[in-house]
VEXDREN-2710 file (C-alpha; in Angstrom, 1 decimal):
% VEXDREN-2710
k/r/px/py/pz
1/UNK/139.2/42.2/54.1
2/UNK/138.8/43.6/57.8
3/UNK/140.1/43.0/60.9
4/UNK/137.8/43.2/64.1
5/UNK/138.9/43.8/68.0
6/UNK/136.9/41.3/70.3
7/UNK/139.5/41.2/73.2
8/UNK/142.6/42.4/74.3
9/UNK/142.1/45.7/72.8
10/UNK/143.4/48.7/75.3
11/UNK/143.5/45.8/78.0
12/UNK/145.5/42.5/78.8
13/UNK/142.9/40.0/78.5
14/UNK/140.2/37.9/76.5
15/UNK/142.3/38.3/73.7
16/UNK/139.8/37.8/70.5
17/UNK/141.2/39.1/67.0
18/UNK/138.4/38.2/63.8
19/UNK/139.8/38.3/59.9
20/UNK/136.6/38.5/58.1
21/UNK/137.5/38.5/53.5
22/UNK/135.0/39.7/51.5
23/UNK/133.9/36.4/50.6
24/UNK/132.4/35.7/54.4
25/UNK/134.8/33.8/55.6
26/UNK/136.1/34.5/59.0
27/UNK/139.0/33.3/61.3
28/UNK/139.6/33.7/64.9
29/UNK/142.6/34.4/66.7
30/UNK/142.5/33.1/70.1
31/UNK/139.5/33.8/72.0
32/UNK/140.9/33.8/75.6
33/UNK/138.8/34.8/79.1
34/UNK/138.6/38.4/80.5
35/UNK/140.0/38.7/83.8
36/UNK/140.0/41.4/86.4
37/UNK/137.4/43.4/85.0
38/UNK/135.6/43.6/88.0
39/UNK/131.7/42.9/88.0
40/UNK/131.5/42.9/84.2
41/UNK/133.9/39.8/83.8
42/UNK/131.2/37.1/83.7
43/UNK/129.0/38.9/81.4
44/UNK/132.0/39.7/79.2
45/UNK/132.7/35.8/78.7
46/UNK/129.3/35.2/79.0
47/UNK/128.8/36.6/75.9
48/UNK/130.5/37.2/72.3
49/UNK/130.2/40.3/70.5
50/UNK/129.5/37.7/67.3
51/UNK/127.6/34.7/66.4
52/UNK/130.5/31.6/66.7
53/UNK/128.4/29.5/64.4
54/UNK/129.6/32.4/61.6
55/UNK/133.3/31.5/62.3
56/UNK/135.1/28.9/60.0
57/UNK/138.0/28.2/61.8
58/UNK/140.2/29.4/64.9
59/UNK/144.3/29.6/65.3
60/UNK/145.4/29.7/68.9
61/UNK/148.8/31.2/69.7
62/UNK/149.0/29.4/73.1
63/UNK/147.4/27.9/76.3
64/UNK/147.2/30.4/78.4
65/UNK/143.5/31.0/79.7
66/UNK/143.3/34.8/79.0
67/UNK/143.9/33.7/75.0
68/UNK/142.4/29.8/75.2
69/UNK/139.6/30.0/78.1
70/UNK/136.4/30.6/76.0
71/UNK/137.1/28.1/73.5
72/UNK/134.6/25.8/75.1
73/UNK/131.8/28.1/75.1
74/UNK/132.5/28.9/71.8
75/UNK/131.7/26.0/70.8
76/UNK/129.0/25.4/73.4
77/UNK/126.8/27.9/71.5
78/UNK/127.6/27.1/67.5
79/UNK/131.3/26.7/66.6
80/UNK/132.3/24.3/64.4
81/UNK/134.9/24.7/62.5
82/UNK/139.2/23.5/63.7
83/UNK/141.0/25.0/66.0
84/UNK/144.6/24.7/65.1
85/UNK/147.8/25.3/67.3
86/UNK/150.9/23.7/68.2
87/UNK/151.1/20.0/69.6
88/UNK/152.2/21.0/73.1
89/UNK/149.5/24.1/73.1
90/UNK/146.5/21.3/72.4
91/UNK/148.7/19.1/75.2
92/UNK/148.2/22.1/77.5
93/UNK/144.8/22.7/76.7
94/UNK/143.2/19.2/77.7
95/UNK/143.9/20.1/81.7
96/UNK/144.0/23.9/81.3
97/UNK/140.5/23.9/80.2
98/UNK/138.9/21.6/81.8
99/UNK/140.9/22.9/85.2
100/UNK/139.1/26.4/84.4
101/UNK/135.6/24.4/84.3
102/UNK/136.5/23.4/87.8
103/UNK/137.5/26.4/89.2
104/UNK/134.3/27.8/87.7
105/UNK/132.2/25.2/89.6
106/UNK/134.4/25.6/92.8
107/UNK/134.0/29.6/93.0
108/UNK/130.5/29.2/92.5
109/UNK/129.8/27.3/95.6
110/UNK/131.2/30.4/97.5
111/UNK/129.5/32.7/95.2
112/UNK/126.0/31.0/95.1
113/UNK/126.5/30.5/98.8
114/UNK/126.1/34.3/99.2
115/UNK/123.2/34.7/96.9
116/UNK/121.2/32.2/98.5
117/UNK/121.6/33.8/101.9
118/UNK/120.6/37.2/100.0
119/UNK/117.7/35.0/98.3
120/UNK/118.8/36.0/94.8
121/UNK/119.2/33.5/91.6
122/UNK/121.8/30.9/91.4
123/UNK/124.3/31.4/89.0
124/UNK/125.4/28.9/86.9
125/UNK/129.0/27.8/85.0
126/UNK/129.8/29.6/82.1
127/UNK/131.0/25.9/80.4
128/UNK/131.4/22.4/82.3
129/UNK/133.5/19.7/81.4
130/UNK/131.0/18.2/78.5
131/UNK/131.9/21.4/76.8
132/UNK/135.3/21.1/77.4
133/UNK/135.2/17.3/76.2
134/UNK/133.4/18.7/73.0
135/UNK/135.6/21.8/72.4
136/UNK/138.9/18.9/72.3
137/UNK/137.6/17.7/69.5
138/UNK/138.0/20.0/67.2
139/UNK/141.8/20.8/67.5
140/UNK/143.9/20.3/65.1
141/UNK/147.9/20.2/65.6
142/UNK/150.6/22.3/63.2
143/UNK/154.0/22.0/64.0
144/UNK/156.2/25.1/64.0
145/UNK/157.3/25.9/60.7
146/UNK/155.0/24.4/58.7
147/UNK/152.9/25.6/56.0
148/UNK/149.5/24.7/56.3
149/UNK/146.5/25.9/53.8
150/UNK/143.3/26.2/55.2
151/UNK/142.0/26.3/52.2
152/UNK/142.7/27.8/48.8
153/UNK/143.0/31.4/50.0
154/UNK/144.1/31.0/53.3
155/UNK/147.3/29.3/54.6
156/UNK/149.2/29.8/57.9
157/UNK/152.7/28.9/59.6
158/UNK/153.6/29.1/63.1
159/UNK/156.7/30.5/64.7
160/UNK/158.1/29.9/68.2
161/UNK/157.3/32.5/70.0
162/UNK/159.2/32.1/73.2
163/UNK/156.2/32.8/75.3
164/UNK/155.1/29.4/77.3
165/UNK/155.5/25.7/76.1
166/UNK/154.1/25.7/73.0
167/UNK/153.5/29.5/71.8
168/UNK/153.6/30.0/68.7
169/UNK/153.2/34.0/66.3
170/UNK/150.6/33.6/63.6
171/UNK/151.8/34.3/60.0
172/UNK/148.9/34.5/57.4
173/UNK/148.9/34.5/53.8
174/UNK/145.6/35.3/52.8
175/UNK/144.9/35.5/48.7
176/UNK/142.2/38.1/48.0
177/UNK/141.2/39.9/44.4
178/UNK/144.4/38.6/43.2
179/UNK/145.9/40.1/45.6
180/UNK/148.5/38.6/48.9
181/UNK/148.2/39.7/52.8
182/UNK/151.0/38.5/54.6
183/UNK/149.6/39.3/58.5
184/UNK/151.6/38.8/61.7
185/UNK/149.8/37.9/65.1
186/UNK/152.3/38.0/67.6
187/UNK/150.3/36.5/70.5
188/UNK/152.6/36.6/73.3
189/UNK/156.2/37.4/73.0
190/UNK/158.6/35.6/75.4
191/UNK/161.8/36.4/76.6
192/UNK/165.3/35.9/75.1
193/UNK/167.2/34.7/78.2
194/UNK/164.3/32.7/79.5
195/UNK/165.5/29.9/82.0
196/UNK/163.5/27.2/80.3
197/UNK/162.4/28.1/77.1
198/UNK/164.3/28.8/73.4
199/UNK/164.5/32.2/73.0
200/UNK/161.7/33.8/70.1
201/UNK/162.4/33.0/66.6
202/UNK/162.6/35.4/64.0
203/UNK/159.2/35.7/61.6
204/UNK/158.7/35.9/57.8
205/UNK/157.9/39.5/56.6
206/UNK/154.3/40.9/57.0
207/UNK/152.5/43.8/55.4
208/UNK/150.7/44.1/58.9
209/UNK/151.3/43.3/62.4
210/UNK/149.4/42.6/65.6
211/UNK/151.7/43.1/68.2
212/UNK/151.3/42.6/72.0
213/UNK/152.4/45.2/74.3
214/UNK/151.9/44.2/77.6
215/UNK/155.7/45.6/78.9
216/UNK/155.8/47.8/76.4
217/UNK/156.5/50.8/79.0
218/UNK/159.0/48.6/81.2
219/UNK/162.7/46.9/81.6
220/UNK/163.0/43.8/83.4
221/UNK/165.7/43.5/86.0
222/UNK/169.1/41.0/85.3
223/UNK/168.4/37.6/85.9
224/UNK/171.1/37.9/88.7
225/UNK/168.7/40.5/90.7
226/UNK/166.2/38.3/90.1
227/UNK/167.6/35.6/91.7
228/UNK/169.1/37.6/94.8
229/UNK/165.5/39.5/94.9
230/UNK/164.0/36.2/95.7
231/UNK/166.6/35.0/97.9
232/UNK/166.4/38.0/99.7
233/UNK/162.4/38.1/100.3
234/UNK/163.1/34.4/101.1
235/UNK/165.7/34.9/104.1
236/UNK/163.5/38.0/105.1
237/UNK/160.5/36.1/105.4
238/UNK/161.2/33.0/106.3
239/UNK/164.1/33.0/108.3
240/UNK/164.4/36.1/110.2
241/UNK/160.5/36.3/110.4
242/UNK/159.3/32.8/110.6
243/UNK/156.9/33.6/108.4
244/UNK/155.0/32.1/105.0
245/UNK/155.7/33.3/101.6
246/UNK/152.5/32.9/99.2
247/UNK/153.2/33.4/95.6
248/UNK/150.5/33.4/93.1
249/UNK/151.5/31.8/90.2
250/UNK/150.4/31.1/86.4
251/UNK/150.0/27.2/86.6
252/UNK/152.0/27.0/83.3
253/UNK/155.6/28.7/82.8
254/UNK/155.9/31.0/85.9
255/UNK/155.2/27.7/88.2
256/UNK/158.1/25.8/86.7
257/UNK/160.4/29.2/86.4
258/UNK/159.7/29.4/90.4
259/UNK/160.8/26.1/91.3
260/UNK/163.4/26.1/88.6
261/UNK/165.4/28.7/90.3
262/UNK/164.5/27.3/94.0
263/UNK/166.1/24.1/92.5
264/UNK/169.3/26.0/91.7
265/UNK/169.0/27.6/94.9
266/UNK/168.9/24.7/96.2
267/UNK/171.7/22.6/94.0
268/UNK/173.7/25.9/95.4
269/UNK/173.6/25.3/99.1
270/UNK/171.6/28.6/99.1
271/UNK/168.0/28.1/100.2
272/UNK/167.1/27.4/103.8
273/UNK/165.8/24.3/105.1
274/UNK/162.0/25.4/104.8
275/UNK/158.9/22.8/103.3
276/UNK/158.4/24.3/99.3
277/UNK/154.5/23.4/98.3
278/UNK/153.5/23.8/94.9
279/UNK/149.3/23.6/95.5
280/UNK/148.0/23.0/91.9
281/UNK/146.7/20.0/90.6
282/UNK/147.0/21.8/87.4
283/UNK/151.0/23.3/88.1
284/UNK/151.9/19.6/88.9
285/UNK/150.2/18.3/85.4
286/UNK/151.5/21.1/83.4
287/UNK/155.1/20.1/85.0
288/UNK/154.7/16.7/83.6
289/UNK/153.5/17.8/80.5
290/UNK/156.3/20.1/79.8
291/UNK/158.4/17.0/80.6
292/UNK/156.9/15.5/77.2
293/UNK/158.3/18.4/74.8
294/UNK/162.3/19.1/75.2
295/UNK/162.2/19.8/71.6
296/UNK/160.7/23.6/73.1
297/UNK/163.8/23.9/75.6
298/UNK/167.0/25.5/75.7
299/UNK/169.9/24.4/75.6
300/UNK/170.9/25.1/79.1
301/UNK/167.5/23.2/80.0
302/UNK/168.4/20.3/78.4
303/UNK/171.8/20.4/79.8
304/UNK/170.1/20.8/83.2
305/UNK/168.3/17.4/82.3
306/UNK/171.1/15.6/81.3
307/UNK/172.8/16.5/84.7
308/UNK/169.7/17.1/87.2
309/UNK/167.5/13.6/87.6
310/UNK/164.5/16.4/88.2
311/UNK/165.0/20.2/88.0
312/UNK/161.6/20.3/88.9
313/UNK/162.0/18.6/92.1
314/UNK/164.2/18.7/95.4
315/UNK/164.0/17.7/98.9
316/UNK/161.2/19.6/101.0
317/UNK/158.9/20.0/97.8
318/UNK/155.5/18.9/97.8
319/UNK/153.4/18.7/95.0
320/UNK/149.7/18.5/96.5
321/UNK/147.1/17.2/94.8
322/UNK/144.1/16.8/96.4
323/UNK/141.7/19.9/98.2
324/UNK/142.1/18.4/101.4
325/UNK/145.7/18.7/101.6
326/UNK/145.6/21.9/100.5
327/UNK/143.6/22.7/103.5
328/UNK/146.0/21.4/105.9
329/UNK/148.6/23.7/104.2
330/UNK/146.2/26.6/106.3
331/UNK/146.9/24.4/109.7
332/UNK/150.8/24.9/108.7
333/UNK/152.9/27.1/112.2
334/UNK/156.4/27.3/110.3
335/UNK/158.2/29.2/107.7
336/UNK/157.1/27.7/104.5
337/UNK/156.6/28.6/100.9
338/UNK/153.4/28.5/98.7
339/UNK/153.1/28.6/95.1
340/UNK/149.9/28.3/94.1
341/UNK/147.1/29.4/90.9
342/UNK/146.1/31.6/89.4
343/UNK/148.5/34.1/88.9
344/UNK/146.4/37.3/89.0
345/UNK/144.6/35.5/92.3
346/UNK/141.0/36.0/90.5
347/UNK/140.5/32.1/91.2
348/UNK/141.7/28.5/92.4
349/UNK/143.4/27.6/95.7
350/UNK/145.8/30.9/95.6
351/UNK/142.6/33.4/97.2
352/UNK/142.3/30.5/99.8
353/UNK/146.0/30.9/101.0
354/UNK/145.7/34.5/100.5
355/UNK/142.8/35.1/102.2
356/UNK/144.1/33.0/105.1
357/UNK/148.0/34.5/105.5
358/UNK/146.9/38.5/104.4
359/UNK/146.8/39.6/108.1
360/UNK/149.8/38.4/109.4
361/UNK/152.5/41.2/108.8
362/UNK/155.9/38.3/109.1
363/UNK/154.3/36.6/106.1
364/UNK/154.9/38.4/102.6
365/UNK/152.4/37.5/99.3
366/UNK/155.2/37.5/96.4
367/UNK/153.8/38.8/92.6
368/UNK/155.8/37.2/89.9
369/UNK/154.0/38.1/86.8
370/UNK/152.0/40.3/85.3
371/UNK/147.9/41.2/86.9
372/UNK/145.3/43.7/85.5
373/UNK/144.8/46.6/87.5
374/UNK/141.4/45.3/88.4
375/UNK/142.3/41.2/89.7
376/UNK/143.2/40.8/93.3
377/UNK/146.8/40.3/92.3
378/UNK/146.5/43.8/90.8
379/UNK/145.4/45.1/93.5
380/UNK/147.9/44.0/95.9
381/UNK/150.0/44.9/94.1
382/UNK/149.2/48.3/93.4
383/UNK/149.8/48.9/97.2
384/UNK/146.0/48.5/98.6
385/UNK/145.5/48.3/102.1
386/UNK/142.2/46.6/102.2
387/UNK/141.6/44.1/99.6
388/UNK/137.6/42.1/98.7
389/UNK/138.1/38.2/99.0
390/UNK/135.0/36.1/98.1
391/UNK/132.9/39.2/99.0
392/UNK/134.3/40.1/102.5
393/UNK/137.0/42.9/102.8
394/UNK/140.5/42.1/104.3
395/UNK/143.2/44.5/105.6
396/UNK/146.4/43.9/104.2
397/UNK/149.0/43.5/106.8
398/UNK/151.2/40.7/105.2
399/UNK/154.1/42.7/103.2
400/UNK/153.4/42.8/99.1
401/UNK/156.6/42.5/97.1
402/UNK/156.3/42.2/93.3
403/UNK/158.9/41.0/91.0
404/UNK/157.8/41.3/87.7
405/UNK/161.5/40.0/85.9
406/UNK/159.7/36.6/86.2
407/UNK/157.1/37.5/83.6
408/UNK/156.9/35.4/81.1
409/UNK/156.3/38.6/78.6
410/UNK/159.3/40.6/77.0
411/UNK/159.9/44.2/77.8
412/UNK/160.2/46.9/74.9
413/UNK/163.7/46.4/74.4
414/UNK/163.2/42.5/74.1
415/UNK/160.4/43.3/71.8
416/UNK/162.2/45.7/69.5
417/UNK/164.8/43.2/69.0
418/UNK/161.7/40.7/68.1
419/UNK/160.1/43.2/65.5
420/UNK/163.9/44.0/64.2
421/UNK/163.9/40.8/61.9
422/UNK/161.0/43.1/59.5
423/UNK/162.0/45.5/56.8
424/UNK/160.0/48.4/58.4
425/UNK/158.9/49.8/54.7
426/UNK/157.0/47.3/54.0
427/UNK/155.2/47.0/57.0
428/UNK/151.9/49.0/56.6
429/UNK/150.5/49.0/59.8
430/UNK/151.1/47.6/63.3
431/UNK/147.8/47.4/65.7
432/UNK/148.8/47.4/69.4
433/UNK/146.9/44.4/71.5
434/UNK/147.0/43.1/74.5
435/UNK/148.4/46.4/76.7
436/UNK/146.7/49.0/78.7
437/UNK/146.2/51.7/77.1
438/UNK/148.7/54.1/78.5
439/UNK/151.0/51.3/78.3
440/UNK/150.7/51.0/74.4
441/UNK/150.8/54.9/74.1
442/UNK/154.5/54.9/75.1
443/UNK/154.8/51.5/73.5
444/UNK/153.8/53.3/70.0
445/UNK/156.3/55.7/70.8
446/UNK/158.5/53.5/70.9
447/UNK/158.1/52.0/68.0
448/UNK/157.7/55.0/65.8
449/UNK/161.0/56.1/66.7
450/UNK/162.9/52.4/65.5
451/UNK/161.2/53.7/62.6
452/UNK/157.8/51.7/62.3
453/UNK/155.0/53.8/60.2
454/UNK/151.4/53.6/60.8
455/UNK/150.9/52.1/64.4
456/UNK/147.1/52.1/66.1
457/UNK/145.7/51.2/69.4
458/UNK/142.3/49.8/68.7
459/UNK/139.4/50.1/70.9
460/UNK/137.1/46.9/71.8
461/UNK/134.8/46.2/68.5
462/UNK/136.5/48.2/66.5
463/UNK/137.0/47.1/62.4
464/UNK/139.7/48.1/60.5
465/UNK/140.1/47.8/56.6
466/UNK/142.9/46.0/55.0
467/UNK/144.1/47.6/51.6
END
């Protein structure tokens, strides 16, 4: 049995992870977009380092579009086998997907716009919303904690993970030569003291582990610095300033942490009397869909139900729908606040409002979660005083202020704890995913000293035998 690297291998995204056994059969882990790699993105999704028609199944650890988004050109060009995930992950996935056709379509008006001028050839989407309609179909739903066989040599469970609505770690038994593989995919691991969310469950024991490591250099801040942090930026900008606060945020999770905590601001007499727009068709359908499954809450969230008619909803927000609405939001003089997709800003309505606020030094551009080096969020973040948006540069006078306590990812401490529910010995190897590379060095470190053996950072493509 082998274990191949397609994604998410010394970087954050397109997470791709193939079991091949010695009897052919192969399995996919997620098989997510690359984002913010530049110029080579398309081209990376574009095309699969394997032929999907070979693959006889898929597992999907969550929605997310950096481990869901390809799924419908997988099957676009030969996949047919089930894809199976949690009940709220296949929820997600229905406007997630088909929200990431549309964004393909909208970019490329700008995009072909340009090329046309240039007189070069049109591009076209990498997937549409037939594929998307076609890709549904083949999900299949698991609950968490149930043991499901594939098929005589292959069965699976999924644990909550913690991560988003619906996340779920991958534990596989696979029965090969008489003898049993017990491997962990971790996709990603959520927090403990999440607002929303129950915290990450503990996982049965594996002989090997792929582990995520996107924080795995990093602590996250209290959740009461978190709070006064945004407070803070929010009287800053807003009220001392008159100006706007944009904040580009994952439609799923991060969106409804954002206006969790503005809602608690706001039950709290704290937050000024300034217009709150959440501009995402998809933030305001994930919203409702997280409304459909309490049985992922906390309990403080469910308390929060049972005493809040909406903690997703207060006086002075607006959920907007349609595009032209979200134009007028560019027409807007006051202090406001705009929370918008994606969350790296590499697409949707966010590089709009960006694009349009970036020059004006009283309004500030808030980063709440994680962005590869390369996105646009990355690069804000990163301090950089001239940023590319939809090919023409922009100076960056707005202030950049990045609070990365919202992520929906755990740091190495939260992590450790995670992995501490494994007897160590028996693990045989760990492979690092999902991390930059210096980021997983010290990550490794890490874990070598709370006594894990064997851990290995593998490159993109790379196969690794299982013994």
């Amino acid at each position: 049995m082998k274990i191949t690297f397609h994604g998410a291998a010394r970087t954050v995204t397109g997470s791709k992870h193939m079991v091949t056994l010695n009897n052919g059969k192969k399995l996919l882990l997620d098989c997510g977009f690359f984002q913010g790699h530049g110029s080579d993105t398309d081209e990376m999704n574009r095309n699969f380092n394997f032929d999907p028609s070979e693959i006889d199944c898929m597992i999907l650890s969550h929605a997310h579009i950096d481990h869901s988004g390809n799924i419908p050109n997988l099957v676009k060009q030969g996949f047919k086998g089930n894809i199976y995930c949690t009940p709220a992950t296949r929820d997600l996935c229905v406007i997630m997907l088909a929200d990431t056709a549309h964004i393909q379509e909208n970019d490329l008006k700008y995009i072909n716009r340009a090329r046309e001028a240039k007189g070069r050839e049109l591009i076209e989407p990498i997937y549409t919303m037939k594929d998307v309609d076609e890709a549904m179909n083949h999900f299949v739903t698991v609950p968490y904690r149930k043991n499901f066989k594939i098929n005589g040599d292959i069965q699976f469970m999924l644990t909550d993970s913690g991560h988003i609505l619906g996340a779920g770690g991958v534990n596989l038994t696979i029965r090969e030569n008489d003898k049993t593989f017990r491997i962990f995919f971790s996709g990603d691991i959520g927090r403990k003291i999440d607002k929303i969310l129950k915290a990450p469950e503990p996982f049965p024991q594996a002989d090997y582990i792929l582990c995520e490591s996107t924080y795995g250099n990093r602590l996250h801040e209290s959740q009461e610095q978190t709070e006064s942090q945004l407070l803070k930026v929010i009287m800053e900008t807003c009220v001392e300033n008159k100006g706007k606060i944009i904040i580009p945020a994952f439609s799923l999770g991060r969106t409804q942490e954002i206006v969790y905590a503005l809602n608690n601001l706001k039950n709290a007499n704290k937050l000024p009397l300034i217009n709150v727009y959440v501009d995402s068709p998809l933030s305001i359908n994930a919203t409702g869909i997280m409304r459909m499954h309490p049985e992922c809450f906390n309990d403080d969230m469910l308390h929060a139900l049972r005493t809040d008619k909406d903690p997703f909803g207060f006086d002075h927000l607006y959920y907007v729908q349609n595009a032209q609405d979200s134009i007028k939001l560019n027409d807007l003089k006051g202090p406001c606040i705009i929370i918008s997709a994606s969350g790296m800003a590499e697409a949707g309505r966010i590089k709009h409002h960006i694009k349009n606020n970036i020059g004006n030094p009283a309004n500030t551009i808030l980063m709440v979660g994680y962005c590869t080096p390369g996105s646009l969020g990355g690069r804000l973040a990163a301090g950089n005083k001239e940023v590319s948006i939809f090919g023409k540069e922009y100076q960056v006078k707005a202030r950049v202020e990045v609070m990365n306590s919202y992520s929906a990812h755990a740091d190495y401490n939260e992590m450790l704890e995670y992995l501490s529910c494994q007897n160590k010995n028996e693990v045989k190897k760990v492979f690092l995913v999902h991390g930059e590379y210096d980021v997983q060095v010290e990550w490794r470190e890490k874990l070598m000293k709370a006594g894990f053996g064997e851990i290995e950072i593998p490159e993109m493509k790379s196969e690794w035998e299982l013994e």
